[in-house]
C-alpha positions as CSV (number, residue, x, y, z in Angstrom):
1,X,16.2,-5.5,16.6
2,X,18.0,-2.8,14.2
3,X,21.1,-4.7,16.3
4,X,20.7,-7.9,14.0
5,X,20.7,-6.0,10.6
6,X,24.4,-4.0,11.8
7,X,25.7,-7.7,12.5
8,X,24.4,-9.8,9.3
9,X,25.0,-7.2,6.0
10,X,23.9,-9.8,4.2
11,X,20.3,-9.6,4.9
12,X,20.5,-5.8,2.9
13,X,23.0,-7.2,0.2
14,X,20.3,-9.9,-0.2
15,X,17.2,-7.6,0.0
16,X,19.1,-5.4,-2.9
17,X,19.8,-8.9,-5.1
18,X,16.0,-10.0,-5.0
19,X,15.1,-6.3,-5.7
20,X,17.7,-5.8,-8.4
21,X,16.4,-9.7,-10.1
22,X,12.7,-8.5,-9.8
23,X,13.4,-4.8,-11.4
24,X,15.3,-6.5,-14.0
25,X,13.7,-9.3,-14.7
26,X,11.0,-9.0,-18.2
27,X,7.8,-9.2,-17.1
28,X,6.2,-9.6,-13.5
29,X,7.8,-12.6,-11.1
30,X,4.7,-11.6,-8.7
31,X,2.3,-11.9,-11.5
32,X,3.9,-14.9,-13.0
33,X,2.9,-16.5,-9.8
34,X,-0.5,-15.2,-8.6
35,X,-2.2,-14.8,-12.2
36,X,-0.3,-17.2,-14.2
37,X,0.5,-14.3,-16.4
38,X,3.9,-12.4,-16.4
39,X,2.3,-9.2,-17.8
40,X,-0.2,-8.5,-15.3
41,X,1.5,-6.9,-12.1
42,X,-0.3,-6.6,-9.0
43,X,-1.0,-3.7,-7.2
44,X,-1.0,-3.1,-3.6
45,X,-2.7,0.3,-3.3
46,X,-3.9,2.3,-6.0
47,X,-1.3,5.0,-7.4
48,X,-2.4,8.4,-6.8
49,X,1.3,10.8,-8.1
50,X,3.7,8.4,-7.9
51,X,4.0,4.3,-7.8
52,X,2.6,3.1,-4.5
53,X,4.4,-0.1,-5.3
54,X,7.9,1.1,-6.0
55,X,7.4,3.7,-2.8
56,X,6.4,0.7,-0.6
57,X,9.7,-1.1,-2.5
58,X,12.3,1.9,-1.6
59,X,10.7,2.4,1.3
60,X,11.8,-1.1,2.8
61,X,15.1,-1.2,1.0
62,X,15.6,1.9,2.9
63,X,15.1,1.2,6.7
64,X,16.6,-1.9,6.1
65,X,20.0,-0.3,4.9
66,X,19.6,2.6,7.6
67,X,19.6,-0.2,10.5
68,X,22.5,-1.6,8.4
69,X,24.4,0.7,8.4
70,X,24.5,3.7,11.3
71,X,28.1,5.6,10.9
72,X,28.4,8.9,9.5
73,X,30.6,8.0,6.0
74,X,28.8,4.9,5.7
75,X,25.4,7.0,5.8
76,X,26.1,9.5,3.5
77,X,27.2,6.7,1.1
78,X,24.0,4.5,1.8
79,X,22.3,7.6,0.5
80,X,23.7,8.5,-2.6
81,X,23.6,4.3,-3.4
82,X,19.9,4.3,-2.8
83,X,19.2,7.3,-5.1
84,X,21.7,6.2,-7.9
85,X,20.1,2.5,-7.5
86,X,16.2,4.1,-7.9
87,X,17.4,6.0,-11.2
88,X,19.4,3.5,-12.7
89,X,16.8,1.1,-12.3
90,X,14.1,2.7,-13.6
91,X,16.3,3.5,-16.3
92,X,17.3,0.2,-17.2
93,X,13.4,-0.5,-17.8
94,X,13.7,0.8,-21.4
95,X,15.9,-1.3,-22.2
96,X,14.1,-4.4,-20.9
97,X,11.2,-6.3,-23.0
98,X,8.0,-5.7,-21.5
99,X,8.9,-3.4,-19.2
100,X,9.0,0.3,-19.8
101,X,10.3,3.5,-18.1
102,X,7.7,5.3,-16.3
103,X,8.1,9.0,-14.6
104,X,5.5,7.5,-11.6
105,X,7.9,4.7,-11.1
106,X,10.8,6.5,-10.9
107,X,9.1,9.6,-8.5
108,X,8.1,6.5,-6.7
109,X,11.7,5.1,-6.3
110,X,12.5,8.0,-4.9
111,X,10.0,9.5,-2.9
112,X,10.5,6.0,-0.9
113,X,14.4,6.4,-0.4
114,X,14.0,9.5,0.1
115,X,11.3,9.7,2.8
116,X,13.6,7.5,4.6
117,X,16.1,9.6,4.4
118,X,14.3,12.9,6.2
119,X,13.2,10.6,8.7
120,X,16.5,8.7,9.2
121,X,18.0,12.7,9.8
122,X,15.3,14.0,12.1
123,X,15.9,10.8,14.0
124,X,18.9,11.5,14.5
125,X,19.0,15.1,15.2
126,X,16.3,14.9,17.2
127,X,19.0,12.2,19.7
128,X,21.4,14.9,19.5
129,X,19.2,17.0,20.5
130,X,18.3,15.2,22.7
131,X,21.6,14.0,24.7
């Protein structure tokens, strides 16, 4: 399966559009749709430090760009993308209309890129190791 991702980049250059028009976007797309109200946003979990939502978001963006892309230089540029792209994002909320910057949002952001990212190098150690 991680096979199909390497072969069509534009699944994660699509995945980072939709993500990049949803974080951008005034108001709540999802909540435009379920609620009929672009201010509510709905909530997966419950939040406990950080935003479950955001983790789950990064989370996904993540995996999908680590089956993307597997060499070396292409890794350690994948990596400092996806924490420049969870800052700059959450940043960009204060500049938006109803939307505002939030320190649970941003820890959220990158708690989820960057759990991927310990994962993605034990993984691989661990086949290094291994071999």
């Amino acid at each position: 399966m991680p096979n199909i991702f390497n072969k069509y980049k534009f699944i994660f250059y699509l995945c980072n559009l939709v993500l990049v028009i949803f974080y951008l976007y005034p108001g709540s797309i999802f909540g435009c749709f379920l609620y009929n109200d672009c201010k509510i946003q709905p909530q997966l979990t419950s939040d406990f430090i950080i935003s479950s939502n955001h983790f789950y978001v990064f989370c996904l963006i993540s995996i999908i760009g680590f089956f993307t892309y597997r060499k070396g230089e292409q890794i350690k540029l994948l990596i400092i993308y996806l924490i420049l792209l969870s800052i700059f994002l959450e940043i960009f909320h204060m500049f938006i209309p109803d939307r505002s910057f939030e320190y649970s949002d941003l820890f959220g952001n990158l708690a989820g890129s960057l759990v991927v990212i310990v994962l993605n190098y034990f993984i691989r150690n661990y086949a290094k190791f291994k071999n």
